[in-house]
mmCIF file as Biopython writes it, N, C-alpha, C and O atoms, coordinates in Angstrom:
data_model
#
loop_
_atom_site.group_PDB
_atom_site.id
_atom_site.type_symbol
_atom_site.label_atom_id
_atom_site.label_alt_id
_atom_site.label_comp_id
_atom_site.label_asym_id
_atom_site.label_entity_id
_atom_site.label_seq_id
_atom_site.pdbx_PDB_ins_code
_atom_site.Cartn_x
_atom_site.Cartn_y
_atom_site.Cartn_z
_atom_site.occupancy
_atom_site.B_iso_or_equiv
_atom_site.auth_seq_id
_atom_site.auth_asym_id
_atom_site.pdbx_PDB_model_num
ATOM 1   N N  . UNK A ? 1  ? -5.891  21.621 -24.336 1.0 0.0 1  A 1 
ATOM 2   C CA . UNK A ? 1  ? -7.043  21.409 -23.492 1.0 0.0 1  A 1 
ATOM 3   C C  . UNK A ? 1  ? -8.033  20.511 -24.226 1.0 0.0 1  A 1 
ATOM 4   O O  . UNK A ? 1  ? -8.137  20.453 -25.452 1.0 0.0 1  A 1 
ATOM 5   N N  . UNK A ? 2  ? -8.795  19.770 -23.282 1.0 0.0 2  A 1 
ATOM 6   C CA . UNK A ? 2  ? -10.088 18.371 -24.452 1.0 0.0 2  A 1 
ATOM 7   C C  . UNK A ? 2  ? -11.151 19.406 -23.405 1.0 0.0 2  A 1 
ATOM 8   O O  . UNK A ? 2  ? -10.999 20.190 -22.469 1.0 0.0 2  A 1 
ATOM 9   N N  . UNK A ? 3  ? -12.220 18.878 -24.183 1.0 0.0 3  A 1 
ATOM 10  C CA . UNK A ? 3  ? -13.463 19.177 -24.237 1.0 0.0 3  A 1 
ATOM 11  C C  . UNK A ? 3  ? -14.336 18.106 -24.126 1.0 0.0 3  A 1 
ATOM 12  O O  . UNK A ? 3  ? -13.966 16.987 -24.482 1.0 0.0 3  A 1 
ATOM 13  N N  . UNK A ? 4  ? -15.713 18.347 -23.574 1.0 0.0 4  A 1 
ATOM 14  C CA . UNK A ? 4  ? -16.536 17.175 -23.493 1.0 0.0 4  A 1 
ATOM 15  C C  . UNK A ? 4  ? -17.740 17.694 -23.908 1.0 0.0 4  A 1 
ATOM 16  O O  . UNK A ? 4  ? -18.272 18.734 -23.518 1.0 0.0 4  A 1 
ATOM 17  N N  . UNK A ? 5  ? -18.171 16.837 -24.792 1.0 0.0 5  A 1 
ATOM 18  C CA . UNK A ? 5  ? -19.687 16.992 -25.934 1.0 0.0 5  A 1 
ATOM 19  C C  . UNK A ? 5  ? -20.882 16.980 -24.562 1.0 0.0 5  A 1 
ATOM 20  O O  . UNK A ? 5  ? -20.722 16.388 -23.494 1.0 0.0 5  A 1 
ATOM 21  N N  . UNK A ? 6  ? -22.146 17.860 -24.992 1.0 0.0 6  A 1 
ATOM 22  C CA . UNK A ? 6  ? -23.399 17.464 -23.794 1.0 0.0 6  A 1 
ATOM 23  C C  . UNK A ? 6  ? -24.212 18.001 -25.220 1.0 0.0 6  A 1 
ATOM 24  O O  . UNK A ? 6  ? -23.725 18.906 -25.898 1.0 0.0 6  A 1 
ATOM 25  N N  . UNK A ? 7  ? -25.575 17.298 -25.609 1.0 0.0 7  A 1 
ATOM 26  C CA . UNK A ? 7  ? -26.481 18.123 -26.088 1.0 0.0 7  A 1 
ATOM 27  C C  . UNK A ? 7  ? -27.551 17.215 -25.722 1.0 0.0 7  A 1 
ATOM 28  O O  . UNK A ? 7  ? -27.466 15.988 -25.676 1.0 0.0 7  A 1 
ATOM 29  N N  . UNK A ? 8  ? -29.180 18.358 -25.310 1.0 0.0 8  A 1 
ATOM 30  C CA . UNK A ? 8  ? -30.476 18.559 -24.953 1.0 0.0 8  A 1 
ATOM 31  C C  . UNK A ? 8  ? -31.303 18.862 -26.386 1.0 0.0 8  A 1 
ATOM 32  O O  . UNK A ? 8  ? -31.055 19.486 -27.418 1.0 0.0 8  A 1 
ATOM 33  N N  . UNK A ? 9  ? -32.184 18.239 -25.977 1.0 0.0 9  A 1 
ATOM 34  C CA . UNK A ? 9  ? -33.473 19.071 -27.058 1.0 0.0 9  A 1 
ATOM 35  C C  . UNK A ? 9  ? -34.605 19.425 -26.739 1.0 0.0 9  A 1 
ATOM 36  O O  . UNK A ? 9  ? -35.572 18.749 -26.389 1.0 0.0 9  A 1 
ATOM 37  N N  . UNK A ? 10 ? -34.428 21.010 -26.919 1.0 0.0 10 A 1 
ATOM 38  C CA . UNK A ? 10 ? -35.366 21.847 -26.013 1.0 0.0 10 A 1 
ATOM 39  C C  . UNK A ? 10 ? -36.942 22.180 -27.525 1.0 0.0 10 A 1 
ATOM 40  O O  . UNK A ? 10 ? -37.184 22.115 -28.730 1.0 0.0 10 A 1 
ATOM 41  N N  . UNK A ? 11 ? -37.639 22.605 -25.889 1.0 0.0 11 A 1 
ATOM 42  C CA . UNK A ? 11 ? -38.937 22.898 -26.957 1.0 0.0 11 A 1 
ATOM 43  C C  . UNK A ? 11 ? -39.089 24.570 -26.719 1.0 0.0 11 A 1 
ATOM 44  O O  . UNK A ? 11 ? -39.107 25.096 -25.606 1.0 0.0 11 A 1 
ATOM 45  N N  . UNK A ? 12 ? -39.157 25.023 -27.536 1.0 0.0 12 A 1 
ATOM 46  C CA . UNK A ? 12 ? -39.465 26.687 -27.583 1.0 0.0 12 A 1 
ATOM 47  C C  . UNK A ? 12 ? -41.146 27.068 -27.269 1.0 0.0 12 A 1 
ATOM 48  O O  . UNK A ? 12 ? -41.547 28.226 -27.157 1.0 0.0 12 A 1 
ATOM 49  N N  . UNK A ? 13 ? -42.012 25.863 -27.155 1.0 0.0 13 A 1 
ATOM 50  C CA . UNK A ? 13 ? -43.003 26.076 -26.738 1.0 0.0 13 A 1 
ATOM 51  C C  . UNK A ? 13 ? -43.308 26.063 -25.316 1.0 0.0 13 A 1 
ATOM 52  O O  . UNK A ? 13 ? -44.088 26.908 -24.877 1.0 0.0 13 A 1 
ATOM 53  N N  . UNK A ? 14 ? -42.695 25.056 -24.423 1.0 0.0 14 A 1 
ATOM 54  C CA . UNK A ? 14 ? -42.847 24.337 -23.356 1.0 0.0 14 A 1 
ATOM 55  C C  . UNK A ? 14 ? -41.534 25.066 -22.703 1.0 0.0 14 A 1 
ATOM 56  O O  . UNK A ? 14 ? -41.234 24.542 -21.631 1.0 0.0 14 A 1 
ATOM 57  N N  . UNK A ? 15 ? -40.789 26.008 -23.038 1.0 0.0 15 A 1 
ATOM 58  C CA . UNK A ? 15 ? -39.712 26.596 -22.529 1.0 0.0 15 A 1 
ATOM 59  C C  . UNK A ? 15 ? -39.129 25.121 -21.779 1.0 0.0 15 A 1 
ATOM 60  O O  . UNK A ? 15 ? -39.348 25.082 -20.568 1.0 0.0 15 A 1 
ATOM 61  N N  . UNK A ? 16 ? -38.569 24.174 -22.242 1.0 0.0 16 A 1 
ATOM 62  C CA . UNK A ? 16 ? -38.111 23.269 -21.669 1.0 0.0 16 A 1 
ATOM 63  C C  . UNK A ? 16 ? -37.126 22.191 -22.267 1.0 0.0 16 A 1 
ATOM 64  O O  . UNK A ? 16 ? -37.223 21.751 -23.413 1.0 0.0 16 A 1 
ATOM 65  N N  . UNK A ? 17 ? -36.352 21.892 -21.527 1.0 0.0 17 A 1 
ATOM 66  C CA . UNK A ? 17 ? -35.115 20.629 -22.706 1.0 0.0 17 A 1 
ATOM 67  C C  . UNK A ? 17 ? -35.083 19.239 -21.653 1.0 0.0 17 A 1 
ATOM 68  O O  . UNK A ? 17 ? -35.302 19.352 -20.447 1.0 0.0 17 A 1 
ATOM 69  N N  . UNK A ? 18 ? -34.767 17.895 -22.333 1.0 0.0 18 A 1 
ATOM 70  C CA . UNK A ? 18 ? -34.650 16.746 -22.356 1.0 0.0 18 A 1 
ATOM 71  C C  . UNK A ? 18 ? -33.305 17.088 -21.105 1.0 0.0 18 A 1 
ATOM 72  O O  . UNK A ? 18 ? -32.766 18.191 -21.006 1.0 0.0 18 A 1 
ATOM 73  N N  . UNK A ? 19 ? -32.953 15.856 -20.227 1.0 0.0 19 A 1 
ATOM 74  C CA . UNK A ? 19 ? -31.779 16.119 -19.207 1.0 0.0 19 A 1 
ATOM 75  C C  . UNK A ? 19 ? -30.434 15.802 -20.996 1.0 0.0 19 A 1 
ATOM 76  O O  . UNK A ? 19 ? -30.376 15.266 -22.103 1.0 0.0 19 A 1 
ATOM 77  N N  . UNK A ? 20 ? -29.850 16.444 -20.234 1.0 0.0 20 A 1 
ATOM 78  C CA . UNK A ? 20 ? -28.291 16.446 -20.963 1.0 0.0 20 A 1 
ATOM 79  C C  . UNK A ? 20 ? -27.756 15.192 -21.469 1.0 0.0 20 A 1 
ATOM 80  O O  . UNK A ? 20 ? -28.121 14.387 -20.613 1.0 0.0 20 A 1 
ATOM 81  N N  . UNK A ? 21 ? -27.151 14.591 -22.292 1.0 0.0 21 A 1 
ATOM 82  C CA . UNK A ? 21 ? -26.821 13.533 -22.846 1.0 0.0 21 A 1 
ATOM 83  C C  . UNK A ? 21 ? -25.333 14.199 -23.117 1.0 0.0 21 A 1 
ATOM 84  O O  . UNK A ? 21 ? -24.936 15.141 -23.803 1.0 0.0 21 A 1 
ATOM 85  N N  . UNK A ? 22 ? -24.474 12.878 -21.903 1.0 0.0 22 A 1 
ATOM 86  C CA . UNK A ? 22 ? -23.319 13.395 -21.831 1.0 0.0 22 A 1 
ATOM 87  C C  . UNK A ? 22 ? -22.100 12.380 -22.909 1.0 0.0 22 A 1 
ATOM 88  O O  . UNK A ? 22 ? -22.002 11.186 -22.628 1.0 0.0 22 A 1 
ATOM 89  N N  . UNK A ? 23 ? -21.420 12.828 -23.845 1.0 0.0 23 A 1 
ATOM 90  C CA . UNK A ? 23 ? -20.694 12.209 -24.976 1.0 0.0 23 A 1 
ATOM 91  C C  . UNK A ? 23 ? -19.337 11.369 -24.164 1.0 0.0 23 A 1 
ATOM 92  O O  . UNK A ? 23 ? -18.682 12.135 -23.457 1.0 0.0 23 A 1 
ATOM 93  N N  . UNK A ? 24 ? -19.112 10.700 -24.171 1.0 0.0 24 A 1 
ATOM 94  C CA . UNK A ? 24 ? -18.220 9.935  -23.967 1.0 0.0 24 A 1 
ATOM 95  C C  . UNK A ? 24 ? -16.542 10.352 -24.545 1.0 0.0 24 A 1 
ATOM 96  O O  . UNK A ? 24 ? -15.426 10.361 -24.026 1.0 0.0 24 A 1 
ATOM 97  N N  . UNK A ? 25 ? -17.092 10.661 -25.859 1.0 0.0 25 A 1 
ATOM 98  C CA . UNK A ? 25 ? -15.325 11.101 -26.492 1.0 0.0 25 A 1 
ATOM 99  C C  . UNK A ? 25 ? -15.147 12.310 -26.126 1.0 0.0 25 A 1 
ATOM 100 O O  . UNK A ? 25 ? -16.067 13.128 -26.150 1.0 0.0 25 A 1 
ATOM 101 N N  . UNK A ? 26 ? -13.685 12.657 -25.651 1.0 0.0 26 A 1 
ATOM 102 C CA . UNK A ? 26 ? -12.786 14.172 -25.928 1.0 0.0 26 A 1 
ATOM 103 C C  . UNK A ? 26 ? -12.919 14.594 -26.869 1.0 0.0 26 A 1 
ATOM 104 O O  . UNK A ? 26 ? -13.054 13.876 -27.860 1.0 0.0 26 A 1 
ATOM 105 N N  . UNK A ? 27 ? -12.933 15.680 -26.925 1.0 0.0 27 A 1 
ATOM 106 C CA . UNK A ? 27 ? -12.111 16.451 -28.305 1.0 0.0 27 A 1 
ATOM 107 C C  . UNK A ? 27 ? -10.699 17.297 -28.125 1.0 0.0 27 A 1 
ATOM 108 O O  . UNK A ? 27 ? -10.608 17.700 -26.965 1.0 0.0 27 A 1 
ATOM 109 N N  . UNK A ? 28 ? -9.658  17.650 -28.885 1.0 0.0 28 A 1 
ATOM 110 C CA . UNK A ? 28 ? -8.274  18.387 -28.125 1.0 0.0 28 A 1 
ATOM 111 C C  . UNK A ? 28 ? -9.122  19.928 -28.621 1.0 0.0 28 A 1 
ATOM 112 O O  . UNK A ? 28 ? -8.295  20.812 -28.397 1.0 0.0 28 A 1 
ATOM 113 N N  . UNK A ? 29 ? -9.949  20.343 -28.987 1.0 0.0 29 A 1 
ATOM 114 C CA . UNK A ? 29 ? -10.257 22.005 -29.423 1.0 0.0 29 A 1 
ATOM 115 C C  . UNK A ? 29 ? -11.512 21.693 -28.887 1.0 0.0 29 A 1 
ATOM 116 O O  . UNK A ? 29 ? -12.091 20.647 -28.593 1.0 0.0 29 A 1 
ATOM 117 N N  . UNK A ? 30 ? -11.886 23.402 -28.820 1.0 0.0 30 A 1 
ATOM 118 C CA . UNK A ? 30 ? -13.216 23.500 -28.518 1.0 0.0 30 A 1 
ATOM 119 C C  . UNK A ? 30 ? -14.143 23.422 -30.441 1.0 0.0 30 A 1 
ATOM 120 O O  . UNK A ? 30 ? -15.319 23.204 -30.731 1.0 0.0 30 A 1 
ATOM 121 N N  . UNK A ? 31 ? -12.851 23.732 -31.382 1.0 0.0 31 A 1 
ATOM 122 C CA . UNK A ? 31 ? -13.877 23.571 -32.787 1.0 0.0 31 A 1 
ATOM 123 C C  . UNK A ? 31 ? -13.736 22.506 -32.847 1.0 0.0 31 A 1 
ATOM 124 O O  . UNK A ? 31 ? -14.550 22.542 -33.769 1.0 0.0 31 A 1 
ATOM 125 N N  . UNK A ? 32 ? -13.442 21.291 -32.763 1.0 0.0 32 A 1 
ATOM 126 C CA . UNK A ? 32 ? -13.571 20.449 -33.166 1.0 0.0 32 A 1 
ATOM 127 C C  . UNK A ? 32 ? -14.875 19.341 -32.442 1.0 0.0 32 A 1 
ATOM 128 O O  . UNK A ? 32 ? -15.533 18.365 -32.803 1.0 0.0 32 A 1 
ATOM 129 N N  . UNK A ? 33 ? -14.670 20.560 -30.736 1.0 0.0 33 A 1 
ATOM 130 C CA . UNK A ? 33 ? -16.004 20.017 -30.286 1.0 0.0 33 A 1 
ATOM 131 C C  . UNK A ? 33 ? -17.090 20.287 -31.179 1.0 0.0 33 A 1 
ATOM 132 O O  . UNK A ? 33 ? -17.620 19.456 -31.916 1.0 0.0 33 A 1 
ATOM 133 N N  . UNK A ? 34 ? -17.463 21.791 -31.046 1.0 0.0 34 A 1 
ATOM 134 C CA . UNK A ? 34 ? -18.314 22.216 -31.234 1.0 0.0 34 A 1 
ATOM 135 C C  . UNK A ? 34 ? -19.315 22.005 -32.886 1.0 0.0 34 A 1 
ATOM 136 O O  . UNK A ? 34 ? -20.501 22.092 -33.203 1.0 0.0 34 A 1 
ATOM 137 N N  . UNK A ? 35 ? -17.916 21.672 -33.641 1.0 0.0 35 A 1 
ATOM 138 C CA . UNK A ? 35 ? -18.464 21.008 -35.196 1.0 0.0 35 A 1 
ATOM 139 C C  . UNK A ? 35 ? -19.080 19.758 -34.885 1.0 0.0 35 A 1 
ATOM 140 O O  . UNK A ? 35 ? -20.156 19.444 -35.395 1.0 0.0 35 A 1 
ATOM 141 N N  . UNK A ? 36 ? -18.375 18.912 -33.959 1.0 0.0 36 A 1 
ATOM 142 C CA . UNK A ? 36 ? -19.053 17.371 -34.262 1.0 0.0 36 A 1 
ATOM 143 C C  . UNK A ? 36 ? -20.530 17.351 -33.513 1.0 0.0 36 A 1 
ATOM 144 O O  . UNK A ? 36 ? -21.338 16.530 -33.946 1.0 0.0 36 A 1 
ATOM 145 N N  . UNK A ? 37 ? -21.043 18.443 -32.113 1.0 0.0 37 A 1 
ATOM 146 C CA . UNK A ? 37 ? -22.153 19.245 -31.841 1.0 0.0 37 A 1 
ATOM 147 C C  . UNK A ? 37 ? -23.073 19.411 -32.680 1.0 0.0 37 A 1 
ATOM 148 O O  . UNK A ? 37 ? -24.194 18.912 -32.588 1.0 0.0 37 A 1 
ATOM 149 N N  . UNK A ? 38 ? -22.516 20.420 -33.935 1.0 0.0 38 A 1 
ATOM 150 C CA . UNK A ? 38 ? -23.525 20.605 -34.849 1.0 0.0 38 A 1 
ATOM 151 C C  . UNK A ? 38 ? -23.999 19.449 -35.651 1.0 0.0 38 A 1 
ATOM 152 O O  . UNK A ? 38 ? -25.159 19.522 -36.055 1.0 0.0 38 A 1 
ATOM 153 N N  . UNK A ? 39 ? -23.118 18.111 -36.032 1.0 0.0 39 A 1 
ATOM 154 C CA . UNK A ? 39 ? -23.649 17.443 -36.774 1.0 0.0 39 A 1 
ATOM 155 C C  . UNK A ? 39 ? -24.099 16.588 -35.977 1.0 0.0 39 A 1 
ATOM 156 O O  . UNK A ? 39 ? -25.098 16.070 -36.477 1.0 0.0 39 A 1 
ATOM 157 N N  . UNK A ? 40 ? -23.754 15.981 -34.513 1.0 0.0 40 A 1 
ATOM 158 C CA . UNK A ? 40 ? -24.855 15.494 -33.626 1.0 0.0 40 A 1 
ATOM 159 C C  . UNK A ? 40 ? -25.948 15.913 -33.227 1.0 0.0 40 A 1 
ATOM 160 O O  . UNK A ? 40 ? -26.482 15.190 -32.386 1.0 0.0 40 A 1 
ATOM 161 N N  . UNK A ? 41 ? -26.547 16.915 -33.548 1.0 0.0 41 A 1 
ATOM 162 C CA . UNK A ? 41 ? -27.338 17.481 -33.165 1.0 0.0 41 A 1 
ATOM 163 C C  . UNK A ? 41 ? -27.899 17.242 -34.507 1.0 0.0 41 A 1 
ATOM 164 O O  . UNK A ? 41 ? -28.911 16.576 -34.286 1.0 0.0 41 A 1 
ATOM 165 N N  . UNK A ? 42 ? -27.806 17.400 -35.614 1.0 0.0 42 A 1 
ATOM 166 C CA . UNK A ? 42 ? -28.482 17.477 -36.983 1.0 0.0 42 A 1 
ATOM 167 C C  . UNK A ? 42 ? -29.093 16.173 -36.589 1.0 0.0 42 A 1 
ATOM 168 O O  . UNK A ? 42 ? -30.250 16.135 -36.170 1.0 0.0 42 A 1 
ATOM 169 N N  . UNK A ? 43 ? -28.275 14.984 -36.723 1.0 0.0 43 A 1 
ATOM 170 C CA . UNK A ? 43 ? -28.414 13.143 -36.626 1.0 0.0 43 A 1 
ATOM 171 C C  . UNK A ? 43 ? -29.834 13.340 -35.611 1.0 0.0 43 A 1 
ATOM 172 O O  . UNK A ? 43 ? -30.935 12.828 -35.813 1.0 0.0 43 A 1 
ATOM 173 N N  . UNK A ? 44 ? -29.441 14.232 -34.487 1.0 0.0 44 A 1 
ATOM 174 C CA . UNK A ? 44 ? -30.531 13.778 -33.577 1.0 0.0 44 A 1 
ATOM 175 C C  . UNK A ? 44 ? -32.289 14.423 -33.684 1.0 0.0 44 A 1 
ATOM 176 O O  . UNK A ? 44 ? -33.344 13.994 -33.216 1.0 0.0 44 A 1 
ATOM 177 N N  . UNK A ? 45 ? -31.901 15.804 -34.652 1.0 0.0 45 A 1 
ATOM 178 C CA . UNK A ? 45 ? -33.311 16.698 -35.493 1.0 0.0 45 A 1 
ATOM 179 C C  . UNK A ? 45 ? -33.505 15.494 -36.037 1.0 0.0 45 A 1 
ATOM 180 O O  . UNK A ? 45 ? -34.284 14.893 -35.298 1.0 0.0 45 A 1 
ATOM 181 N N  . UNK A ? 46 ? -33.090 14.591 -37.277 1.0 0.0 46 A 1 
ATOM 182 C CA . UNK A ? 46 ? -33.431 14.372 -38.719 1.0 0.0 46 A 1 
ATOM 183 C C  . UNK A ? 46 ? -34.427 12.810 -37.756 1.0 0.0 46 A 1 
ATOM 184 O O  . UNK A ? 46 ? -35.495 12.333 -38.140 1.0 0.0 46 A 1 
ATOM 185 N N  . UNK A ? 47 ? -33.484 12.285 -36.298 1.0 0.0 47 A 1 
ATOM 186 C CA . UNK A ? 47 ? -34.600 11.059 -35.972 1.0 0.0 47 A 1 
ATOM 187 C C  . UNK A ? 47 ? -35.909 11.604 -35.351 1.0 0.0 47 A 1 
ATOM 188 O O  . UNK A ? 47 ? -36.461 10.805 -34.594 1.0 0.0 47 A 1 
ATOM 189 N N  . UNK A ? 48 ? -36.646 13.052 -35.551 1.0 0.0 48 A 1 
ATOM 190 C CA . UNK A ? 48 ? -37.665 13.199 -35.108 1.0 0.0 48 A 1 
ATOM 191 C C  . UNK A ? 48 ? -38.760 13.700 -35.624 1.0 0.0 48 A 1 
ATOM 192 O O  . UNK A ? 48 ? -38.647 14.794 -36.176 1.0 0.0 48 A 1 
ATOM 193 N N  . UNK A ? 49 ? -39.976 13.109 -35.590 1.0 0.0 49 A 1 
ATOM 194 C CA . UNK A ? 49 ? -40.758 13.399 -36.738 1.0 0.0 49 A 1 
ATOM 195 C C  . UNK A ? 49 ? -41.249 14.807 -36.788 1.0 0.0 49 A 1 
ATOM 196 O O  . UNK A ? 49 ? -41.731 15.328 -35.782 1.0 0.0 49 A 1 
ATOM 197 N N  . UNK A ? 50 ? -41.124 15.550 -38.116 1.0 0.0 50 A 1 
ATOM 198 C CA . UNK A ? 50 ? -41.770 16.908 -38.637 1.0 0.0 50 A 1 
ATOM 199 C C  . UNK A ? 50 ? -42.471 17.300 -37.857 1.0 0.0 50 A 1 
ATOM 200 O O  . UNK A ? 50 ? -42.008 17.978 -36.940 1.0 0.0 50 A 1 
ATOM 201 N N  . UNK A ? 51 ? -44.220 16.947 -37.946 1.0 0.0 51 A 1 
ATOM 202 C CA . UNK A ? 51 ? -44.794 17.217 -37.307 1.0 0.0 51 A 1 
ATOM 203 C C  . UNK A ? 51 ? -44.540 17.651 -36.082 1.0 0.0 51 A 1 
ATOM 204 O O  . UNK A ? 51 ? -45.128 18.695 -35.800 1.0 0.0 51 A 1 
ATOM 205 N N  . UNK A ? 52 ? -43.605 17.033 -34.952 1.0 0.0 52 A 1 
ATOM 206 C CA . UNK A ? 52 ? -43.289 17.385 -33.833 1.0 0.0 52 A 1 
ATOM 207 C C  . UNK A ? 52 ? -42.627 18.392 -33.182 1.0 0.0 52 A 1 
ATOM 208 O O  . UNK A ? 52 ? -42.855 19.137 -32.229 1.0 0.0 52 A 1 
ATOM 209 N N  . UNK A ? 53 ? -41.501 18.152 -34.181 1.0 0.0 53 A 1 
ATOM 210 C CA . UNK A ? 53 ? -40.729 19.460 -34.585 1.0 0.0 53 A 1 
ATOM 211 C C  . UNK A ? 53 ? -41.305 20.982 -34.513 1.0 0.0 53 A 1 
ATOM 212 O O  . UNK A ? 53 ? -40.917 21.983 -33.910 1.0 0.0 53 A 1 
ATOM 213 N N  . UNK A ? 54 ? -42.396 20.727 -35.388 1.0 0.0 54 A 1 
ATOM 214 C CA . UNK A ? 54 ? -42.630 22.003 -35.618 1.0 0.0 54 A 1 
ATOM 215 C C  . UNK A ? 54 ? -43.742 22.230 -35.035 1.0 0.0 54 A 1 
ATOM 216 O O  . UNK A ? 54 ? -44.274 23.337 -35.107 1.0 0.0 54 A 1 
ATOM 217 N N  . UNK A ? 55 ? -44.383 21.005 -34.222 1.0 0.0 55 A 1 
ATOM 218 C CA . UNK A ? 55 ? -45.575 21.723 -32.860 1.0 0.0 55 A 1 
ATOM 219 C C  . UNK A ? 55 ? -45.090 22.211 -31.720 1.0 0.0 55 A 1 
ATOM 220 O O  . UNK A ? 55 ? -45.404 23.347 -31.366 1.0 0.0 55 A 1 
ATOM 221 N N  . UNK A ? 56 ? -44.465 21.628 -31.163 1.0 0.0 56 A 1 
ATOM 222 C CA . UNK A ? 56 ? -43.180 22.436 -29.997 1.0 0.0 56 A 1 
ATOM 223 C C  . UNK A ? 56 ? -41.458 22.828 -30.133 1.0 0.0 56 A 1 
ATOM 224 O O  . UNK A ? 56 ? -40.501 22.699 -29.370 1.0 0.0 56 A 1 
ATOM 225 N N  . UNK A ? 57 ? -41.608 23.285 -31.308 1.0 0.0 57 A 1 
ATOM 226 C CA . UNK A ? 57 ? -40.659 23.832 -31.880 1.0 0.0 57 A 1 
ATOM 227 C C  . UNK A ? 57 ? -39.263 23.312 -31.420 1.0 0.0 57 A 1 
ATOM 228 O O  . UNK A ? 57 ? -38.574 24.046 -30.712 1.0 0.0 57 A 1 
ATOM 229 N N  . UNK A ? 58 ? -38.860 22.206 -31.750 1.0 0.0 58 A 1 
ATOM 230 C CA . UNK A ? 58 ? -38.046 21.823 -31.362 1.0 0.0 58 A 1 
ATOM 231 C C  . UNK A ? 58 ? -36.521 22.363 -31.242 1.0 0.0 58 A 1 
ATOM 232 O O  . UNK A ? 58 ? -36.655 23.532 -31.603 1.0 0.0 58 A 1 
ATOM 233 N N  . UNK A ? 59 ? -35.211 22.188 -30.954 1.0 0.0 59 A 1 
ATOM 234 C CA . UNK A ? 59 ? -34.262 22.461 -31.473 1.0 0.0 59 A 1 
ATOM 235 C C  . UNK A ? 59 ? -32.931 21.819 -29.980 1.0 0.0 59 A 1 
ATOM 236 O O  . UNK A ? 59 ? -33.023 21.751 -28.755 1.0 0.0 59 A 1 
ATOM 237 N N  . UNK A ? 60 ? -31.996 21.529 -30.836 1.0 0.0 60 A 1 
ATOM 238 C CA . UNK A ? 60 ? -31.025 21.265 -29.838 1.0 0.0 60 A 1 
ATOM 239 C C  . UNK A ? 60 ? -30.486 22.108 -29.173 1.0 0.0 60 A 1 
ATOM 240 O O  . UNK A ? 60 ? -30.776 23.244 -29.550 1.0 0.0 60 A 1 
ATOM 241 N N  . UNK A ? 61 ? -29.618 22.048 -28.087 1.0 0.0 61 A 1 
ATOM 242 C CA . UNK A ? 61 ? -28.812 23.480 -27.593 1.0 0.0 61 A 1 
ATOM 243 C C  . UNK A ? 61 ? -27.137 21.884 -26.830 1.0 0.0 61 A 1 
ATOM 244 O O  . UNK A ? 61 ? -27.095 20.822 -26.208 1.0 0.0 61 A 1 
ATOM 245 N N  . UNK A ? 62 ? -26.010 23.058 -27.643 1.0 0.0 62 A 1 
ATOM 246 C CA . UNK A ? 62 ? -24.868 21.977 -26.499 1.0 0.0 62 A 1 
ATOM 247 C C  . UNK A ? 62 ? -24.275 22.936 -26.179 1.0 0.0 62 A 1 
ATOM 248 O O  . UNK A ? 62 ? -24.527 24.136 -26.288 1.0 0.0 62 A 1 
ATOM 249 N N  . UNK A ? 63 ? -22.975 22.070 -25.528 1.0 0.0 63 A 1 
ATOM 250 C CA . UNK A ? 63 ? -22.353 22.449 -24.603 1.0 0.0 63 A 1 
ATOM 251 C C  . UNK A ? 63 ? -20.831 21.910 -24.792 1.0 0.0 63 A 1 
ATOM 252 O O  . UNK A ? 63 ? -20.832 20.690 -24.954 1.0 0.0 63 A 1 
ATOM 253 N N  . UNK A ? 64 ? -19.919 22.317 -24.809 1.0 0.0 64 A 1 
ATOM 254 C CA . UNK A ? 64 ? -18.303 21.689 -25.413 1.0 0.0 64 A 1 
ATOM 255 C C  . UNK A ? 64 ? -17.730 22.386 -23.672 1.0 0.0 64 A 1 
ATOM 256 O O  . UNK A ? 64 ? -17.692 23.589 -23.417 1.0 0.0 64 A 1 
ATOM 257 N N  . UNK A ? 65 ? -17.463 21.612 -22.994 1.0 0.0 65 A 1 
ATOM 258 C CA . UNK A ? 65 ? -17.335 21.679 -21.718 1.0 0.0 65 A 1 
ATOM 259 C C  . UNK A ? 65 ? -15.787 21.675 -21.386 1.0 0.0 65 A 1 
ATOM 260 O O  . UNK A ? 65 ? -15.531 20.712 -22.109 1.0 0.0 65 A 1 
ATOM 261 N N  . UNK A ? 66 ? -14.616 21.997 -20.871 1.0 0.0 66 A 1 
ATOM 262 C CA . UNK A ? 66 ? -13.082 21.688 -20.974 1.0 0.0 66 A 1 
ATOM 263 C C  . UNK A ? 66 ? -13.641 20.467 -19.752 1.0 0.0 66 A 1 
ATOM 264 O O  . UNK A ? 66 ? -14.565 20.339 -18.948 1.0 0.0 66 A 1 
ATOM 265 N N  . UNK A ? 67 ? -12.237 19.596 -20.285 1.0 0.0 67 A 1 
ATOM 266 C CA . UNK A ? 67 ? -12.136 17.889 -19.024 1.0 0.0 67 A 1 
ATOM 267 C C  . UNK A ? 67 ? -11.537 18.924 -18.524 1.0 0.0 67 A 1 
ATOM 268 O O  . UNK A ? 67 ? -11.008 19.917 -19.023 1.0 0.0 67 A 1 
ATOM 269 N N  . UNK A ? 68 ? -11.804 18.301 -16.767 1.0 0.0 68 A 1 
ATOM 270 C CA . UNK A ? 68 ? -10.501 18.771 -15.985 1.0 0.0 68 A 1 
ATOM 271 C C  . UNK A ? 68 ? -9.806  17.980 -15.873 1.0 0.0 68 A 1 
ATOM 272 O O  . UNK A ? 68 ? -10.115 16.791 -15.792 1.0 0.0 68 A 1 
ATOM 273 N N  . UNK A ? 69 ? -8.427  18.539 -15.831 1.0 0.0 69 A 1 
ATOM 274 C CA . UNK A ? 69 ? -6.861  17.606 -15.781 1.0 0.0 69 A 1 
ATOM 275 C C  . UNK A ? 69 ? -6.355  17.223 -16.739 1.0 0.0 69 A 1 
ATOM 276 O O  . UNK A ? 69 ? -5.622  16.236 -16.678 1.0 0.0 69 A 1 
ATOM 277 N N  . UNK A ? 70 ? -6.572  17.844 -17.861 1.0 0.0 70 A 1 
ATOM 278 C CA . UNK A ? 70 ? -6.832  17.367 -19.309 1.0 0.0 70 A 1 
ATOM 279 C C  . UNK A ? 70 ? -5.963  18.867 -19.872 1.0 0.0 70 A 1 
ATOM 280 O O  . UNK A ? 70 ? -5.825  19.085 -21.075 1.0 0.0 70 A 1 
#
């Protein structure tokens, strides 16, 4: 079965997340989704400044989705 990458970045202040940013590549596992998740998601913390971060508490949330027909 492949999988399809989605990750948001929500604010824990504003109870609210960015629309979904949908990944283009498969993955054949859901770990192999879900690892390259965590380090897309790191890439996408580290481009946002501190300060911001930590006024509306930022944080990512994904999603490793199965393709259908896949």
């Amino acid at each position: 079965m492949k999988f399809l990458m989605s990750i948001a970045v929500c604010s824990f202040v504003e109870m609210t997340c960015t629309p979904w940013v949908h990944y283009p590549k498969s993955f054949d596992s859901w770990n192999l989704c879900m690892r390259e998740a965590y380090k897309e998601s790191l890439i996408i913390i580290e481009k946002i400044d501190v300060d911001t971060i930590e006024k509306n508490r930022l944080a990512t949330k994904f999603a490793c989705n199965p393709l259908n027909g896949a």
